[in-house]
N, C-alpha and C positions, 0 to 999 in steps of 0.2 A: 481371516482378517489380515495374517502377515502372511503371503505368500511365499513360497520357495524359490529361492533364483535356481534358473537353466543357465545353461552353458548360450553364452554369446549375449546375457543379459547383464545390467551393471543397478548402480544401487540408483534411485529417484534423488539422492541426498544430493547432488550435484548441483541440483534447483535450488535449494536452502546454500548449499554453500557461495553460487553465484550470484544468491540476491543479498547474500550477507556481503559479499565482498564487494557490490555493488554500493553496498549503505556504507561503509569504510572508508574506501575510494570517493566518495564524492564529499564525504567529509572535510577532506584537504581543500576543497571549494571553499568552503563555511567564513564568512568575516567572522572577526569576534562578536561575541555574545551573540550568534546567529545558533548554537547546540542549544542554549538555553532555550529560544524562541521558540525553537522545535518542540522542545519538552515541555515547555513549562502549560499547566492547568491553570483557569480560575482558581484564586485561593478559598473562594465563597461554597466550595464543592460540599455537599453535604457526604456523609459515613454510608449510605446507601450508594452515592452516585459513584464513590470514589471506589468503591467495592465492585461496581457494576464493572469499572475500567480496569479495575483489577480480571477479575475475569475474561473480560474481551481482550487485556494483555494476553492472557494465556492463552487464550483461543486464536490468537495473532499466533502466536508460536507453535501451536499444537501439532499443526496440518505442513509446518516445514519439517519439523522431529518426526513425524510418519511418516515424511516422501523419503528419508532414509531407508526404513524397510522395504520400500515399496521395488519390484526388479521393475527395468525397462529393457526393450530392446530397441537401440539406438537403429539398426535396419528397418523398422516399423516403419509405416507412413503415418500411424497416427504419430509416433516420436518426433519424425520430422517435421508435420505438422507442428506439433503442442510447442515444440522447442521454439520455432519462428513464433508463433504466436509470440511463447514467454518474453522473446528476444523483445520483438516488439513492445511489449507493455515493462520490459527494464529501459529500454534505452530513453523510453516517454518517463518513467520514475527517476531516471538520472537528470533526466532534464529536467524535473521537476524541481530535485534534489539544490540541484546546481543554482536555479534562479532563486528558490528560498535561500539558500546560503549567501547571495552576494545581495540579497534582498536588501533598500533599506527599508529600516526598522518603523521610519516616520509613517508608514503610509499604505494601504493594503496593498499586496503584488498582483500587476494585470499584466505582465509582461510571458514570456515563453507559453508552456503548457497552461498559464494559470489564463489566459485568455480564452480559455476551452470548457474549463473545470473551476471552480472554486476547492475544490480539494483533490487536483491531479494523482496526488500520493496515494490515495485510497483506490480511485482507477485503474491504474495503472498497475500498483498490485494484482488487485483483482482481475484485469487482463491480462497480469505475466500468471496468474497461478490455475488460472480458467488453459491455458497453454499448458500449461506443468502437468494439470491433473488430466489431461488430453493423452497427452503424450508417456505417462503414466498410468493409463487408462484406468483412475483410480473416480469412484463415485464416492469415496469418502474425503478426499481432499476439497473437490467443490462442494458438495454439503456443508463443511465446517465453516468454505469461506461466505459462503451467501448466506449462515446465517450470521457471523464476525461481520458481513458488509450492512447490515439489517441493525446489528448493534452497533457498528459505527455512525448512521445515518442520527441515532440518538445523540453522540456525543459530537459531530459535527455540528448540530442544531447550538450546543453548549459552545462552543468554539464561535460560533458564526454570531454569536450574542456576547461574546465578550468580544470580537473584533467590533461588531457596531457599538459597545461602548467607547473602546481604544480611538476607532478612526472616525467614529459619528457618520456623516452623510454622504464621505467618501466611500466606504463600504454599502453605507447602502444604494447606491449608485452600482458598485461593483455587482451587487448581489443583485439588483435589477438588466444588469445587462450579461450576467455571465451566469451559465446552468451549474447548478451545485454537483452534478454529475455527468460530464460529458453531455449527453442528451437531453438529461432530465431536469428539469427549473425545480 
């Protein structure tokens, strides 16, 4: 399960530390009260659901704290590969980042990535870590995340119901013309 590094291999943690540093960095974008927006849950959550997101919190975390152990070898094609990939699916997360932060608050966001996705952030993960675990050539990083994308799917549903309270028929407009998943309506 935790392999041993060779010589000319380095640690997978560089994925975790780049998308941390990613999530940091575009923080300094953020208007005020745009960290709260990010964070903040329905208050009406019931002690099962709230528990549920406790979990997929750590399940969100799990599979970046393993790519530490994990060796890669940066001369690999799959490395080269996974890493473009990752790149790819941060810079579409930055973006994403970037337009919720200067977002205003009155109104749902249709502007940048979010004219693609109703929940960019989620994607875009999931295409930089499907990259990571490539290039790491690890089956237990994507396991973790397709089932974290499976339990997210849940708690977007819970999101996407308190924005049509929030914005009423302005969202639902949004959600009729924009796929909750890249591809997927």
């Amino acid at each position: 399960m935790f392999p041993e590094f060779k010589s000319g291999e380095v640690s997978g943690g560089w994925f975790t530390l780049a998308y941390l540093a990613v999530n940091i960095a575009c923080l300094a974008f953020f208007k005020r009260g745009a960290i709260k927006r990010l964070t903040s849950r329905p208050s009406n959550l019931s002690l099962r659901m709230r528990r549920y997101i406790w979990v997929q919190t750590q399940l969100f975390f799990a599979p970046m704290a393993y790519a530490a152990w994990l060796p890669v070898r940066p001369s690999s094609l799959s490395f080269q590969i996974g890493t473009t990939i990752f790149t790819i699916g941060m810079l579409a997360y930055a973006a994403g980042m970037i337009t919720f932060g200067r977002a205003n608050v009155d109104s749902p966001i249709r502007t940048g990535v979010y004219r693609y996705s109703r929940h960019p952030h989620y994607v875009s993960s999931f295409i930089a870590w499907m990259g990571a675990s490539l290039a790491m050539q690890s089956l237990v990083v994507p396991a973790a995340w397709l089932l974290l994308f499976a339990m997210m799917h849940r708690t977007n549903k819970i999101e996407e119901q308190a924005c049509l309270e929030q914005y009423g028929d302005a969202y639902r407009e949004y959600m009729n013309q924009t796929p909750r998943y890249l591809l997927l309506k």
